[in-house]
C-alpha positions as CSV (number, residue, x, y, z in Angstrom):
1,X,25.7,-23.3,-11.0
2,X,24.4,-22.5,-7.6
3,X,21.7,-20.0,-6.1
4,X,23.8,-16.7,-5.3
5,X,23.3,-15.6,-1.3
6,X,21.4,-12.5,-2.4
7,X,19.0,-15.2,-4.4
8,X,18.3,-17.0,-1.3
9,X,17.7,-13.3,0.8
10,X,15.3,-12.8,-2.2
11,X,13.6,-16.1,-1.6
12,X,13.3,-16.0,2.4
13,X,11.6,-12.7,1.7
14,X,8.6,-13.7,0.4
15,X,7.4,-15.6,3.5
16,X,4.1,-17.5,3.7
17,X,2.3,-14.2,5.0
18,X,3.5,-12.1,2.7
19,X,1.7,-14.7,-0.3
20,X,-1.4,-15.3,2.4
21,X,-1.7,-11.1,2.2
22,X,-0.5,-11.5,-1.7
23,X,-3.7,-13.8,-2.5
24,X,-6.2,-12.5,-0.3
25,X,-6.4,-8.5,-1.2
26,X,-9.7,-6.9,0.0
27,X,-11.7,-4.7,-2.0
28,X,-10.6,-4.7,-5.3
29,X,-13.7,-3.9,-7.2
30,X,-13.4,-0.6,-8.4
31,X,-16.2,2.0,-7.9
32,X,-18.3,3.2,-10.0
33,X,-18.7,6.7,-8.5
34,X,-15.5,7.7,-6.8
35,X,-14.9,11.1,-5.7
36,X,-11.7,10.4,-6.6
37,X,-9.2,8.1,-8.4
38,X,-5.5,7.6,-8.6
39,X,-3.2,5.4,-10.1
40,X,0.8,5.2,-9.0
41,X,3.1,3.5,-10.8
42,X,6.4,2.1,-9.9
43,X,8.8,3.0,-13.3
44,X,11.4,0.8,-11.7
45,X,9.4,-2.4,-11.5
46,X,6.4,-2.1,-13.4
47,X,3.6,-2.3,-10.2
48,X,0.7,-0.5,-10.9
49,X,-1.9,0.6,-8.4
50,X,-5.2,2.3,-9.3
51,X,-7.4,3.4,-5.9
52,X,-10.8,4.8,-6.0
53,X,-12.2,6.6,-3.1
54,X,-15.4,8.2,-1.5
55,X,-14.8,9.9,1.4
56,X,-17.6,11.1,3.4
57,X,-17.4,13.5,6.8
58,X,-13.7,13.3,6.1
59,X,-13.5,9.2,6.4
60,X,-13.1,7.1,3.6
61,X,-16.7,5.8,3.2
62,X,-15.6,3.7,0.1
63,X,-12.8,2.3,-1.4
64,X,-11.7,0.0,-4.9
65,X,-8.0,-0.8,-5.7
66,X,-6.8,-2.3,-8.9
67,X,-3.3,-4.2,-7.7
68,X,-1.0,-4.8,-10.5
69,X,1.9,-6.0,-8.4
70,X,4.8,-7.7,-7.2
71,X,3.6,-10.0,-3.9
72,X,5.0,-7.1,-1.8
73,X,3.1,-4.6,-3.3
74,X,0.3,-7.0,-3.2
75,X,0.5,-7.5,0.6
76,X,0.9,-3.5,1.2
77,X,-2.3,-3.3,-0.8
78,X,-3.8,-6.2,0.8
79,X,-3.2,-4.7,4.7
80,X,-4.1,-1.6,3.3
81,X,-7.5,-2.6,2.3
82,X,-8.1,-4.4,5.1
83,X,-7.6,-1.5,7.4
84,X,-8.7,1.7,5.1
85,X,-12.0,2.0,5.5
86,X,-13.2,4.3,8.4
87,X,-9.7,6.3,8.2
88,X,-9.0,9.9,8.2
89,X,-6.3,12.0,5.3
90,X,-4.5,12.7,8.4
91,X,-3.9,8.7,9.4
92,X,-3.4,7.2,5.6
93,X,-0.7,9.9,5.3
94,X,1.1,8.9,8.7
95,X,0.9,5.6,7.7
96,X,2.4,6.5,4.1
97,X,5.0,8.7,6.1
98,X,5.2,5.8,8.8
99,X,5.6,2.8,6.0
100,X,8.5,5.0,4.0
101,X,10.3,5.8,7.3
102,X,10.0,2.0,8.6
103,X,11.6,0.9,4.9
104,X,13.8,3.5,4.2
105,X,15.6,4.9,7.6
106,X,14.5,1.9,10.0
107,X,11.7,2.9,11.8
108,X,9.2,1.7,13.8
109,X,5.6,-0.1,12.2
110,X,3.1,1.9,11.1
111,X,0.5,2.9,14.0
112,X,-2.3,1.0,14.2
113,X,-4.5,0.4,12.2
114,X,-1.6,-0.4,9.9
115,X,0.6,-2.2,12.0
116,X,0.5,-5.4,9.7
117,X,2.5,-4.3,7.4
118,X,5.0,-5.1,10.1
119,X,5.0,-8.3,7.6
120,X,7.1,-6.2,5.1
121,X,10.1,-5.5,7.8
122,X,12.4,-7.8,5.6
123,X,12.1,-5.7,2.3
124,X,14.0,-3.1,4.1
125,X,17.3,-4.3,2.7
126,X,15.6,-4.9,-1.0
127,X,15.6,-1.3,-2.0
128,X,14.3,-1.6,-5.8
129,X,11.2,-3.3,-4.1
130,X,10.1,-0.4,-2.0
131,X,8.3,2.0,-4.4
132,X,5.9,-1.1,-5.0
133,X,5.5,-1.4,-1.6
134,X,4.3,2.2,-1.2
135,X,2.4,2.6,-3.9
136,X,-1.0,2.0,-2.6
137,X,-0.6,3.9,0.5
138,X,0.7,6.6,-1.8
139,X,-2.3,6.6,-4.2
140,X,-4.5,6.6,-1.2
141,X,-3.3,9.3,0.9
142,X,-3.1,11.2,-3.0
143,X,-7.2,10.4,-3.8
144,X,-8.0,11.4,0.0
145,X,-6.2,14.9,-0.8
146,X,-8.1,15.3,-4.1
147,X,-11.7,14.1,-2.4
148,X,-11.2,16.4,0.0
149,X,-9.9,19.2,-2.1
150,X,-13.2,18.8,-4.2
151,X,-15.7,19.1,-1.2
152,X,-14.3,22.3,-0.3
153,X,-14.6,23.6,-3.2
């Protein structure tokens, strides 16, 4: 009994930067007083992703993630992180809106700052993995909404 074709696509995928990103994910203590916190689960595969955030003058100022993922999800977490801090609502929800459009409808890389998860180009074919892949950009661009939402209140 042989490996399938789609077996081998599956393999190829996970190239030797995708683990690299997969075993070296930044800040993943979480914080102790986050202005806000949201966790994002994919129901198809199981990845979880809890982020915490503190966003101060409308940056993120601090940031924890809790990565329960596939190795793609754990790369998108692990650019992500690497990249966050500093960042505006406006450009972690273009690079959410970039991410989805580069997976789903073949578009270009996320702008920079995000532009390494360029590394993820090959899961565009692997539908079912996708939602794991956006799951921390989606919790962060959510917590950025809510820490924002609660200073102007």
């Amino acid at each position: 009994m042989g490996i399938a074709m789609s077996d081998l696509d599956l393999i190829s995928l996970y190239s030797g930067r995708i683990l690299e990103l997969s075993a070296n994910i930044p800040l993943t203590e979480r914080l102790e007083s986050p202005q806000a916190t949201v966790k994002k689960r994919s129901p198809l595969c199981g990845s979880t992703v809890t982020v915490d955030l503190v966003s101060r003058g409308g940056r993120i100022s601090e940031y924890g993630q809790d990565v329960k993922a596939c190795a793609l999800g754990q790369a998108a977490a692990s650019v992500v992180g690497s990249n966050i801090i500093g960042r505006t609502r406006t450009e972690v929800e273009a690079a959410r809106d970039q991410l989805r459009k580069m997976l789903k409808s073949n578009g270009p890389v996320p702008d920079s700052p995000f532009e390494g998860l360029e590394v993820l180009l090959p899961a565009r074919d692997f539908k079912n993995r996708h939602a794991s892949i956006l799951l921390t950009l989606d919790a962060a661009a959510d917590a950025m909404a809510i820490a924002e939402d609660a200073a102007c209140a």
